[in-house]
PATITI-68612 format. One record per residue (C-alpha): x, y, z; chain. Coordinates in nm, 2 decimals. Layout:
N
> xx yy zz cadena
> X Y Z A
...
% end
This chain:
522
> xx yy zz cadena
> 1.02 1.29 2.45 A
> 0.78 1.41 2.73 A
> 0.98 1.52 3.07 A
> 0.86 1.26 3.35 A
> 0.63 1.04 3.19 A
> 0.70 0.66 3.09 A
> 0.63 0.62 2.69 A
> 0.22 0.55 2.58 A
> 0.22 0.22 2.48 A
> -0.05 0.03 2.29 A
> -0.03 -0.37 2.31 A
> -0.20 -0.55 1.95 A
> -0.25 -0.88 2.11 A
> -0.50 -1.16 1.82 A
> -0.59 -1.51 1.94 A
> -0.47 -1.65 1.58 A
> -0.28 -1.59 1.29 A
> -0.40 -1.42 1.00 A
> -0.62 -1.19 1.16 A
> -0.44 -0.83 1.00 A
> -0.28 -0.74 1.29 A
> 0.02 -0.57 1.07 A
> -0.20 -0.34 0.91 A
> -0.41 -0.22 1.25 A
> -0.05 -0.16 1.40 A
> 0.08 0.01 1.06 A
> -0.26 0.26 1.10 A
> -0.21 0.31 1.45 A
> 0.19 0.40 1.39 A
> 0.09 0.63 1.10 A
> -0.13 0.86 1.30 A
> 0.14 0.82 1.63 A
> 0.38 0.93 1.40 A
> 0.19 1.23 1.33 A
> 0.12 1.31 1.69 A
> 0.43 1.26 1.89 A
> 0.81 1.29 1.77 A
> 0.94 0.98 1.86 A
> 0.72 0.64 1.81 A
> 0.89 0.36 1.85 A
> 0.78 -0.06 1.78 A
> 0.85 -0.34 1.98 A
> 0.81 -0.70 1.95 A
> 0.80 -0.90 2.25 A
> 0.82 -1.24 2.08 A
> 1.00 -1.32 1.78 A
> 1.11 -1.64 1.60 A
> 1.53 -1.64 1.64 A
> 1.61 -1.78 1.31 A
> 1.43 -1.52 1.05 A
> 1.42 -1.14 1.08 A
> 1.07 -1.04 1.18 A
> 0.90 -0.89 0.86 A
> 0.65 -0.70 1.03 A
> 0.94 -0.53 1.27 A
> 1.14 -0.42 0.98 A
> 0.77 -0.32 0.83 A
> 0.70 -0.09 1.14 A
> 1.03 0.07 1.19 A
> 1.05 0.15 0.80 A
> 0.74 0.40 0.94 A
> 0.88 0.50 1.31 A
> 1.01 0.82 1.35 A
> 1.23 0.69 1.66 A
> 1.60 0.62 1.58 A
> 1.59 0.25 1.67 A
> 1.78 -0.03 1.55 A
> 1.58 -0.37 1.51 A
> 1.79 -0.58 1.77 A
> 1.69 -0.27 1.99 A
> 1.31 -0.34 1.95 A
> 1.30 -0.72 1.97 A
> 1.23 -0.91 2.32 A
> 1.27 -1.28 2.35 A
> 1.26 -1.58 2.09 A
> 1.00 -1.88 2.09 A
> 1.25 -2.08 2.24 A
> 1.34 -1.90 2.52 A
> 0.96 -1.82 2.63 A
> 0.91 -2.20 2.62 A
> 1.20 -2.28 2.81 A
> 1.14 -2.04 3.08 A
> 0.86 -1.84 3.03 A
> 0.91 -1.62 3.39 A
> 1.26 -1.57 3.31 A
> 1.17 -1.45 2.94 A
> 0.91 -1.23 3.06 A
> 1.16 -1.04 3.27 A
> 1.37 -1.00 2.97 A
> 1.09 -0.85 2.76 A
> 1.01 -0.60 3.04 A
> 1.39 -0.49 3.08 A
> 1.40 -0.47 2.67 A
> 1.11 -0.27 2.64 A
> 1.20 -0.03 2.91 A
> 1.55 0.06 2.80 A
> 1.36 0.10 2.44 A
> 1.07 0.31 2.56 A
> 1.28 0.54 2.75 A
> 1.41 0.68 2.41 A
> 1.03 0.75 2.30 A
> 0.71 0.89 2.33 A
> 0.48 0.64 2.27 A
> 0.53 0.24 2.14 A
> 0.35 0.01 1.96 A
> 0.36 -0.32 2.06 A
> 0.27 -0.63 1.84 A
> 0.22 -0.97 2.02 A
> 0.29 -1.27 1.89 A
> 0.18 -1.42 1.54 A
> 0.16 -1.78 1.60 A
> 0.41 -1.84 1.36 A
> 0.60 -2.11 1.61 A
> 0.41 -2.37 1.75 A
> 0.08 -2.22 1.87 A
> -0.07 -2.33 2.26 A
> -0.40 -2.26 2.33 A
> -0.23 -2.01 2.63 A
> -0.08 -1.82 2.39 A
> -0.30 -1.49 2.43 A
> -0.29 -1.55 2.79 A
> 0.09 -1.52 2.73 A
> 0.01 -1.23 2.51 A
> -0.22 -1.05 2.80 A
> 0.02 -1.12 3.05 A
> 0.33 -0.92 2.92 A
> 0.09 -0.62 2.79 A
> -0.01 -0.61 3.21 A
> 0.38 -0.62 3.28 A
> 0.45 -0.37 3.01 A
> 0.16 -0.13 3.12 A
> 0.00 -0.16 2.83 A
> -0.39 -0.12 2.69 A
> -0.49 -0.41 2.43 A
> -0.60 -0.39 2.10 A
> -0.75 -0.70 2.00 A
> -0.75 -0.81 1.62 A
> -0.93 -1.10 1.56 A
> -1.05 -1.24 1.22 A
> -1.39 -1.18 1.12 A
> -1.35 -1.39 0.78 A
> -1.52 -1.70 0.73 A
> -1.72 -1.67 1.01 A
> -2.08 -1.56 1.09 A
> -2.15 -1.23 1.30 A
> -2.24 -1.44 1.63 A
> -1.93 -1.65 1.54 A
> -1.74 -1.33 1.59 A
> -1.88 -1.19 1.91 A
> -1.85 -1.55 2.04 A
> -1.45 -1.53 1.98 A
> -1.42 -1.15 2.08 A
> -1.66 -1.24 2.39 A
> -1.41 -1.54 2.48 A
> -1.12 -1.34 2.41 A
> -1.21 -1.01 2.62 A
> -1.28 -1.29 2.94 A
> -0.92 -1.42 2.88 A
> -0.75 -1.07 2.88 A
> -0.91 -0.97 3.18 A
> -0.82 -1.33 3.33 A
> -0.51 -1.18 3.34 A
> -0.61 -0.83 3.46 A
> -0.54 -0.70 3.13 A
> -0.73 -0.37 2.97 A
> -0.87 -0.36 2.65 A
> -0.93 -0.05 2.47 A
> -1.08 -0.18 2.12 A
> -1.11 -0.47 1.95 A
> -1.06 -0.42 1.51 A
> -1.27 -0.73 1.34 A
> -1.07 -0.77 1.04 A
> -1.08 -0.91 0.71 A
> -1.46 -0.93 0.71 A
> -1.67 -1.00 0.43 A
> -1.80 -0.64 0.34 A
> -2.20 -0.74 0.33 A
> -2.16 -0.86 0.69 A
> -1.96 -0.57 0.82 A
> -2.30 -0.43 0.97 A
> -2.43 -0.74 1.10 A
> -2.07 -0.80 1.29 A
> -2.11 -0.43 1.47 A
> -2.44 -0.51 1.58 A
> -2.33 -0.85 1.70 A
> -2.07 -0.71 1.87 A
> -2.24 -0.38 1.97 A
> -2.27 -0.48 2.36 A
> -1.95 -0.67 2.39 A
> -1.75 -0.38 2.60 A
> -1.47 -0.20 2.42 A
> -1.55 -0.05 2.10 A
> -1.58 -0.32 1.80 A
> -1.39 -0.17 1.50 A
> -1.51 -0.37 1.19 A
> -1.24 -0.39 0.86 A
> -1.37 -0.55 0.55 A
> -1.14 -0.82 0.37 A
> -0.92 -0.64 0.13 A
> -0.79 -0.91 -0.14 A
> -0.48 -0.68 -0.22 A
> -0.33 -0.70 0.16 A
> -0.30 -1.08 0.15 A
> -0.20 -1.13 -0.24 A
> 0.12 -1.27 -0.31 A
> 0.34 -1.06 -0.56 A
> 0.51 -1.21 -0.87 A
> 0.86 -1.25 -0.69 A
> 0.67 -1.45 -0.40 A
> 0.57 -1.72 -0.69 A
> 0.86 -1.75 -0.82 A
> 1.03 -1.78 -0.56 A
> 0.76 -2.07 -0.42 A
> 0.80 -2.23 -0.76 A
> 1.17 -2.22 -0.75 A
> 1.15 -2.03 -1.09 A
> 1.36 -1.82 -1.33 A
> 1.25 -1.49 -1.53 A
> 1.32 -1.56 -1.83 A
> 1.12 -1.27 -1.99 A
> 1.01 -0.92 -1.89 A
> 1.08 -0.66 -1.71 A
> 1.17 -0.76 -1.35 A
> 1.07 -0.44 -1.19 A
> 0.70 -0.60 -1.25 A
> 0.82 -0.88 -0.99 A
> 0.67 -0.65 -0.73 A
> 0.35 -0.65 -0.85 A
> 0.02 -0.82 -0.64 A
> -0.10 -1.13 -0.79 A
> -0.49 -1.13 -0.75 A
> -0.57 -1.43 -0.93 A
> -0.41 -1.77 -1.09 A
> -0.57 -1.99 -1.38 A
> -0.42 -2.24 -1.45 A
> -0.44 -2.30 -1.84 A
> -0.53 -2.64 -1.90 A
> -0.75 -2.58 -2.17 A
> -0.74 -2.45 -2.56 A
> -0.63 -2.09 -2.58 A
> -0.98 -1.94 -2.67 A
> -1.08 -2.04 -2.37 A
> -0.78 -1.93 -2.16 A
> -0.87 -1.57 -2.31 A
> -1.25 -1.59 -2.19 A
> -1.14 -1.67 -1.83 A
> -0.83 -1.41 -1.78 A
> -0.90 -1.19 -1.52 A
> -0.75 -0.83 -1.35 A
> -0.39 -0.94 -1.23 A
> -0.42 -1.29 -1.31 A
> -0.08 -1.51 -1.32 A
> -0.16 -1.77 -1.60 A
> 0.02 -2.13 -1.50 A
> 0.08 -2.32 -1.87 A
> 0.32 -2.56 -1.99 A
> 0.66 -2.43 -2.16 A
> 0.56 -2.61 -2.47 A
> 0.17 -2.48 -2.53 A
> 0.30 -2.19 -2.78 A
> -0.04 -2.16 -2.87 A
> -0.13 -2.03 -2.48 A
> 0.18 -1.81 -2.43 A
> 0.09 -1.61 -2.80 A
> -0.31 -1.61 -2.71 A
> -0.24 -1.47 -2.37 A
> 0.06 -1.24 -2.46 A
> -0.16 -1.10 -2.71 A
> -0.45 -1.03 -2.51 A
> -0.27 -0.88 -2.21 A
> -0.09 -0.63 -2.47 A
> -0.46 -0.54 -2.61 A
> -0.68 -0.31 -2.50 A
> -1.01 -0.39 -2.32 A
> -0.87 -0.71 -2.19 A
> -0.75 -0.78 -1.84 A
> -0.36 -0.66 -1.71 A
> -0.19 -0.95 -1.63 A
> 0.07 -1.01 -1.32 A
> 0.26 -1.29 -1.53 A
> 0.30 -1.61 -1.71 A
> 0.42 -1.89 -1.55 A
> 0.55 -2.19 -1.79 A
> 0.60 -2.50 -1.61 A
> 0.70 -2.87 -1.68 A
> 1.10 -2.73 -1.75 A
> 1.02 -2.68 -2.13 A
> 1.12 -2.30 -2.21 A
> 0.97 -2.12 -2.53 A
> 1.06 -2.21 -2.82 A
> 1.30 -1.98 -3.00 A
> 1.11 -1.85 -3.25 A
> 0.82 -1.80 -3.04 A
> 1.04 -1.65 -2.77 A
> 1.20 -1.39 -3.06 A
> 0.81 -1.32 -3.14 A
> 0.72 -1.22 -2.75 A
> 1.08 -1.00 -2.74 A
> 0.92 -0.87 -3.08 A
> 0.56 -0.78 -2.92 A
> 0.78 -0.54 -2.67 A
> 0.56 -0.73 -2.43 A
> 0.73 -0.64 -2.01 A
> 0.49 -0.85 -1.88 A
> 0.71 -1.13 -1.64 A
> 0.76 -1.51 -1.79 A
> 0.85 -1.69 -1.54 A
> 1.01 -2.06 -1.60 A
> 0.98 -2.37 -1.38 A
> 1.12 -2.73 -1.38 A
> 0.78 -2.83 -1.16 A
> 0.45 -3.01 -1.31 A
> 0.12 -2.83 -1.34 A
> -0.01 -2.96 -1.03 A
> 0.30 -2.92 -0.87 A
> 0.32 -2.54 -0.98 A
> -0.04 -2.51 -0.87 A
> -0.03 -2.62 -0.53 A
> 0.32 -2.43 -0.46 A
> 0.12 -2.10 -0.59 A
> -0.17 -2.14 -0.36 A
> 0.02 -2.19 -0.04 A
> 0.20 -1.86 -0.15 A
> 0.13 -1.63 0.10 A
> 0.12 -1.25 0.07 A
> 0.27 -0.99 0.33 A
> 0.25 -0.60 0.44 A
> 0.58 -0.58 0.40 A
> 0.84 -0.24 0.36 A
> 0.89 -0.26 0.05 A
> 0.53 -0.31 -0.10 A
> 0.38 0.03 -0.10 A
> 0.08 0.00 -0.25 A
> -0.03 -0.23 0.02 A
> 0.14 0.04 0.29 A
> -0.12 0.28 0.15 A
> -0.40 0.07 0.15 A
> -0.40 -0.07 0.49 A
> -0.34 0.28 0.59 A
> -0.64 0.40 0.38 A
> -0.85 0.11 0.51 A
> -0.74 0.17 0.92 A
> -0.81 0.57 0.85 A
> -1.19 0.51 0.72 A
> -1.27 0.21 0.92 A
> -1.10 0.27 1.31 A
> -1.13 0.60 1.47 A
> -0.76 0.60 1.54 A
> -0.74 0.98 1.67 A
> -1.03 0.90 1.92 A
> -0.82 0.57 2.04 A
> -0.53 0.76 2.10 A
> -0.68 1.08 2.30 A
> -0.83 0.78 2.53 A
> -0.49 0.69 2.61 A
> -0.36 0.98 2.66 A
> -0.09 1.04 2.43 A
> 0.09 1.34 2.48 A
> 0.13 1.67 2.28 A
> 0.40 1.72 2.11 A
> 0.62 2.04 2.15 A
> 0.78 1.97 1.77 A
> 0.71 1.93 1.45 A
> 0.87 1.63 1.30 A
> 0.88 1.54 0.88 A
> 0.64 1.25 0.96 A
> 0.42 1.50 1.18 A
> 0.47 1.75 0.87 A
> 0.35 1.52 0.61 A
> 0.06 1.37 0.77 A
> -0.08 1.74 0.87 A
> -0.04 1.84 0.51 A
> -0.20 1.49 0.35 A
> -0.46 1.53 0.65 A
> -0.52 1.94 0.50 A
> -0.53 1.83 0.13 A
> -0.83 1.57 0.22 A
> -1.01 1.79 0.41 A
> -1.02 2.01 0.10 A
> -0.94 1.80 -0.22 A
> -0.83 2.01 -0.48 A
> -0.83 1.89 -0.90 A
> -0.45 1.90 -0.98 A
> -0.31 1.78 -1.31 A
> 0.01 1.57 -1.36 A
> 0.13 1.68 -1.71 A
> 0.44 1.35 -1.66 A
> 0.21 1.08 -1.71 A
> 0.45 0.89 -1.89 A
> 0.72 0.87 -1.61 A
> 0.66 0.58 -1.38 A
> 0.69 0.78 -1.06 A
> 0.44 0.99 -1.15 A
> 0.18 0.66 -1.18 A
> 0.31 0.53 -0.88 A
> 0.28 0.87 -0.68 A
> -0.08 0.93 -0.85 A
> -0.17 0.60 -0.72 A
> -0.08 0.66 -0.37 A
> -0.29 0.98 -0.35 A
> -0.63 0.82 -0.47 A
> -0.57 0.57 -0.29 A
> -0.57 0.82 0.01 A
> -0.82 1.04 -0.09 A
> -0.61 1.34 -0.12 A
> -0.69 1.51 -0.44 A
> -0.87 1.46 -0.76 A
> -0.60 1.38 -1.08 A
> -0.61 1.45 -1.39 A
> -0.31 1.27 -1.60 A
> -0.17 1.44 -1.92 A
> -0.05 1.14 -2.17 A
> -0.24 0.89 -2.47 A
> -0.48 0.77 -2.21 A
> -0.44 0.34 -2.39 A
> -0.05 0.44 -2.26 A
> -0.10 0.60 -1.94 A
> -0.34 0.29 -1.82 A
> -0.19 0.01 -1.99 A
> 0.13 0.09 -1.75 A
> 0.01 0.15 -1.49 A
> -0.19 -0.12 -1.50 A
> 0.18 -0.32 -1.58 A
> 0.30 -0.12 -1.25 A
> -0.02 -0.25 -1.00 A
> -0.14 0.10 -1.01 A
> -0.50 0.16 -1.02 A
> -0.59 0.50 -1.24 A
> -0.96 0.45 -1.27 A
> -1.07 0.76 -1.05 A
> -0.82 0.92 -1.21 A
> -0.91 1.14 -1.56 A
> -0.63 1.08 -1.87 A
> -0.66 1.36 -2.10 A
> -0.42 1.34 -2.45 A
> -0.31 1.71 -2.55 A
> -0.30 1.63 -2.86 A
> -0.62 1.47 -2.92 A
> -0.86 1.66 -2.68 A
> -1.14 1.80 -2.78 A
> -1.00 2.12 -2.56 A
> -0.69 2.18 -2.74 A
> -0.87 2.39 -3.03 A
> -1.00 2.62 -2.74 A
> -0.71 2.62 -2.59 A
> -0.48 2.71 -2.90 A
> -0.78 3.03 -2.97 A
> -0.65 3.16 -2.65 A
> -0.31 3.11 -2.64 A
> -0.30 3.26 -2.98 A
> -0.52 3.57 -2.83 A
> -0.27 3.61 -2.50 A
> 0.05 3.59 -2.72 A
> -0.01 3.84 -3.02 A
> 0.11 4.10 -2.95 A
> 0.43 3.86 -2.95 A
> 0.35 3.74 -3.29 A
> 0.22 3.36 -3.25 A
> 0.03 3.27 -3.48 A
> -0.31 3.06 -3.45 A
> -0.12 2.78 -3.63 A
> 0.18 2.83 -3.41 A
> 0.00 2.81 -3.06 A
> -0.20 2.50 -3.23 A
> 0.11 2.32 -3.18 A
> 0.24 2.48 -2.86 A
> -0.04 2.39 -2.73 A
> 0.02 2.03 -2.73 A
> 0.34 2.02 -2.51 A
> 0.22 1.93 -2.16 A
> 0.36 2.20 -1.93 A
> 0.14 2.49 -2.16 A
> -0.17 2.23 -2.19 A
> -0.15 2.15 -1.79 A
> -0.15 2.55 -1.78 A
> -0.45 2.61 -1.96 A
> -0.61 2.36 -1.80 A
> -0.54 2.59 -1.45 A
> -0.63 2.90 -1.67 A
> -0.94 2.77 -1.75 A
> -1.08 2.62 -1.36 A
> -1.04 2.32 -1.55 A
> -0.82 2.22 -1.28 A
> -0.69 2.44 -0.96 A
> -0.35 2.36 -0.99 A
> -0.03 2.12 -1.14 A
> 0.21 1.96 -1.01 A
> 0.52 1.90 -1.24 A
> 0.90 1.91 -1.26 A
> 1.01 1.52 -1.25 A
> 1.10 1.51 -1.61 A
> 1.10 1.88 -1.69 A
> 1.36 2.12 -1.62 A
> 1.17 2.47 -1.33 A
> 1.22 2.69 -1.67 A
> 1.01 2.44 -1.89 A
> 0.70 2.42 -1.62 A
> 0.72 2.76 -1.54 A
> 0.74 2.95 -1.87 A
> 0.39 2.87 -1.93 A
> 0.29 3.01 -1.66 A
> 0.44 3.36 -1.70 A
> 0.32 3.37 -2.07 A
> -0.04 3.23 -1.94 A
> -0.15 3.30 -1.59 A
> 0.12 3.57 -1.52 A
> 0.19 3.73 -1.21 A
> 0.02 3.97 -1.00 A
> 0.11 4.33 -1.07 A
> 0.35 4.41 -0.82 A
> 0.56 4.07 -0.87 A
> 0.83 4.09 -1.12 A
> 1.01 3.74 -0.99 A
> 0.92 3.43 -0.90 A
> 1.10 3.09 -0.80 A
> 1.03 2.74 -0.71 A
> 1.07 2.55 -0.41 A
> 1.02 2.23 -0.21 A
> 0.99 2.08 0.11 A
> 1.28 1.80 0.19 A
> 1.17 1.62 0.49 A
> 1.48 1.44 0.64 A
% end
C-alpha cells in the first residue's frame, strides 16, 4: 500500500443489464493486479439473498486479502428503503476496505432487482461519494451505431448530472462488422469510446447450467464435461439423417429418451472424425435409453454427457433458451477470453496511467506472472508440449493461444489430441499436432540420433524406435530450430525429459551439471 494516499478507484457504472460489465472489470483487475500489490473489489449493491457471482469472480483474481462480506456494501432492499442512509453505509464500507489497498475496482449495480429508470443516477451518485472516475459499459448489440452514441450521449449527460467523471466508456458485445461504424459514431462523444465485439463464448451457458434449468440427471458421460460452453441447441425433431446434417460445433442435441435411432446417429457422429464436437445430449419426455442401446453407447466409450429429463420437448426447449451463461470463477476458458478480448480491444495500461495509479515498490506473484506472459507475447517463441495426452496440458495449451503467448506444437495422434480437446472446450486449431510415430521427420530424426549416439553403440534400428518416445522427439524437434524450446514434466519424471537432452543438445563445455527448477507463486 502507498504511504498517504487514499486507494485509486475505478467505478464500472452500465445503464442496463447485459452489457459485459464483468469482463471490462475482470480486464481492468488483471492489469491492476500487475501494477500495484494490493487490488481489491467492491460492490456497492448487492441482492441479500444470493452470493454475488461476479464478487466471488473478482476476488478469485485480487491480489488483496479480502473476505467477500468485506467487499460488499448494501442490499437492494436497504437502498430502496433508505437510499441516504444506504449510501452512507457504502461510503463507510468502502473506506474501511480501501484502506487495506492500493487501488479498487468498483462494479455498480446489475439490474438484477427491480430496475428504476434512476438507477445510474444512483450508480453516478455513489462513484462522486466514493471519489471515483466512471467507466461506462453499455451494450452495443442489437443496436445501430447512432443507436449507441444516442445511449452513451444520454448516459454521459446523466453522470455529469450528478457531477460524476467519466474516464471511458467500453461499447460491448457489438456485432464485429459494425465495430468501426460505432467508433466513428461515437468518435466526438467526450471520453474515449472503447468498442468490444460480441463474443458468443462469454454469454454461453455450460452443460451443468442446462441441466440444472432442465432439472435433469447425467445419466451418461463423463461429468467433468459438465463444464463445458454450450454454443448451440437443436432440437431433434426430425429423422436422424437429418439431425447429422444440422449438428454444429458444441451443439447440445434436445431428443426424446425413446428416439434410439437419434441418440445412435448422433453418438456416432460426434465420436467420428470430421464431424462437429458436441457439448451433450439431452433426452427429454422422462423415457431413459433403452438398455441395450444404453450398453451400446457405454460400449462406443463415448464421454460425451447424456443428460435425462422428465420435461417435454417444448418444455426442455424453452427452459434451455432462458439458460443464461456467466463469467464466473470457475470457468476459465471464459476468464481467458474476456481477458484476451479487454487486452486487444481497451487500452487498459493508458486508462490506468490517466488515473494515476501508483508504482509499486514490490513484486507480487500476480505482478510476476503478468510481466512474464506480457515478455513471452512481446517475443512469441515455438515451444513444443511432448504430454498432449494429459488433459492439463490441453487445457494449459489452450489458455496460452488464447493469449497470444507462444506458438505450440502438441506431440500425440493428432484425431486424439483434437478429438479431446475438443471434448474438454479447448480450441487447438492454431495449435500444430505432430505424431512421433507417424511423422514424416522421424526417419531424419532417427539418422541423427543414430549419428550422435555411436560411439555408444545405437544402432539405426535402435534410435528408429527411440526416436518415437516424446521427450527424445520433442528434443530433436529443439535440435533441429524446429522449435526453440519444450516444455515438459507433467507426466514425466526431470530424469525422463532431461536425458534427452544431455545425449542430444548437451551442455556447454564448461558445465558438467545441470538441474531443473520452477517458479511457485504463492
Amino acid at each position: 500500500m502507498t504511504t498517504g494516499r487514499t486507494a485509486t478507484s475505478i467505478y464500472i457504472a452500465s445503464p442496463e443489464g447485459d452489457t459485459g460489465k464483468s469482463t471490462v472489470a475482470l480486464g481492468i483487475l488483471h492489469r491492476l493486479t500487475a501494477m500495484v500489490p494490493r487490488a481489491g473489489v467492491f460492490r456497492p449493491i448487492t441482492r441479500r439473498e444470493d452470493r454475488d457471482y461476479i464478487l466471488e469472480l473478482l476476488l478469485a483474481h485480487s491480489n488483496a486479502e479480502l473476505t467477500y462480506e468485506e467487499c460488499v456494501g448494501v442490499s437492494y432492499q436497504q437502498l430502496h428503503e433508505d437510499p441516504e442512509a444506504a449510501i452512507a453505509d457504502i461510503v463507510d464500507r468502502y473506506h474501511a476496505m480501501a484502506a487495506r489497498c492500493d487501488a479498487v475496482v468498483i462494479v455498480g449495480s446489475d439490474y438484477t432487482d427491480v430496475a428504476t429508470p434512476t438507477e445510474l443516477s444512483v450508480n453516478a451518485r455513489i462513484a462522486v461519494n466514493l471519489g471515483a472516475p466512471v467507466v461506462l459499459s453499455v451494450r452495443a448489440r442489437d443496436r445501430t451505431p447512432a443507436e449507441v452514441a444516442q445511449v452513451i450521449g444520454l448516459c454521459l449527460a446523466e453522470l455529469a448530472a450528478q457531477h460524476a467523471h467519466t474516464a471511458a466508456v467500453v461499447a460491448n458485445r457489438c456485432d464485429p462488422a459494425q465495430m468501426p461504424a460505432v467508433a466513428a459514431a461515437c468518435a466526438d462523444l467526450g471520453p474515449h469510446v472503447y468498442v468490444l465485439p460480441e463474443e458468443p463464448l462469454l454469454v454461453a451457458p455450460t452443460v451443468r447450467d442446462l441441466c440444472g434449468a432442465v432439472a435433469g440427471t447425467l445419466v451418461h458421460g463423463d461429468e467433468s464435461l459438465l463444464a463445458r460452453e454450450v454454443m448451440g441447441v437443436l432440437v431433434a425433431g426430425m429423422t436422424a439423417e437429418h439431425v447429422v446434417e444440422r449438428l454444429t460445433e458444441g451443439a447440445a442435441v434436445i431428443t426424446p429418451g425413446d428416439r434410439s435411432d437419434v441418440v445412435l446417429a448422433v453418438a456416432s457422429a460426434h465420436a467420428a472424425e470430421g464431424f462437429p464436437s458436441l457439448s451433450a445430449i439431452i433426452l427429454n419426455g422422462g423415457m431413459a435409453l433403452h438398455r441395450s442401446i444404453a450398453k451400446l453407447v457405454t460400449g462406443l466409450g463415448l464421454r460425451l454427457p447424456i443428460v435425462a429429463t422428465d420435461l417435454g420437448t417444448f418444455e426442455t426447449a424453452s427452459a434451455v433458451a432462458e439458460a443464461r451463461g456467466r463469467v464466473t470463477a470457475t470457468s476459465q476458458r471464459k476468464i481467458d477470453t474476456a481477458i484476451a478480448l479487454m487486452d486487444r480491444h481497451v487500452d487498459i495500461a493508458d486508462l490506468l496511467e490517466r488515473l494515476a495509479i501508483p508504482i509499486p515498490t514490490v513484486t507480487t506473484p500476480q505482478m510476476f506472472t503478468y510481466q512474464l506472459m506480457e515478455r513471452a507475447r512481446a517475443d512469441r517463441k515455438r515451444i513444443v508440449l511432448p504430454e498432449g495426452d494429459d488433459d492439463r496440458i490441453l487445457r494449459a495449451a489452450g489458455r496460452l493461444l488464447r493469449r497470444g503467448v507462444a506458438e505450440l506444437t502438441i506431440l500425440g495422434e493428432e484425431s486424439a489430441v483434437r478429438s479431446r480437446a475438443a471434448e474438454l472446450g479447448v480450441d487447438l486449431s492454431a495449435a500444430t499436432v505432430l505424431n512421433p510415430r507417424t511423422s514424416e521427420l522421424c526417419d531424419k530424426f532417427a539418422d541423427q540420433y543414430a549419428e550422435l549416439r555411436k560411439k555408444k553403440g545405437v544402432s539405426l534400428e535402435q534410435a528408429r524406435e527411440i526416436i518415437h518416445d516424446v521427450s527424445y522427439f520433442g528434443t530433436m524437434l529443439v535440435h533441429n530450430g524446429i522449435v526453440d524450446g519444450m516444455v515438459s514434466g507433467a507426466a514425466h519424471t526431470t530424469a525422463h525429459t532431461v536425458r534427452p537432452a544431455f545425449e542430444i543438445i548437451k551442455t556447454q563445455p564448461d558445465v558438467s551439471t545441470v538441474s531443473s527448477i520452477f517458479l511457485m507463486c504463492l
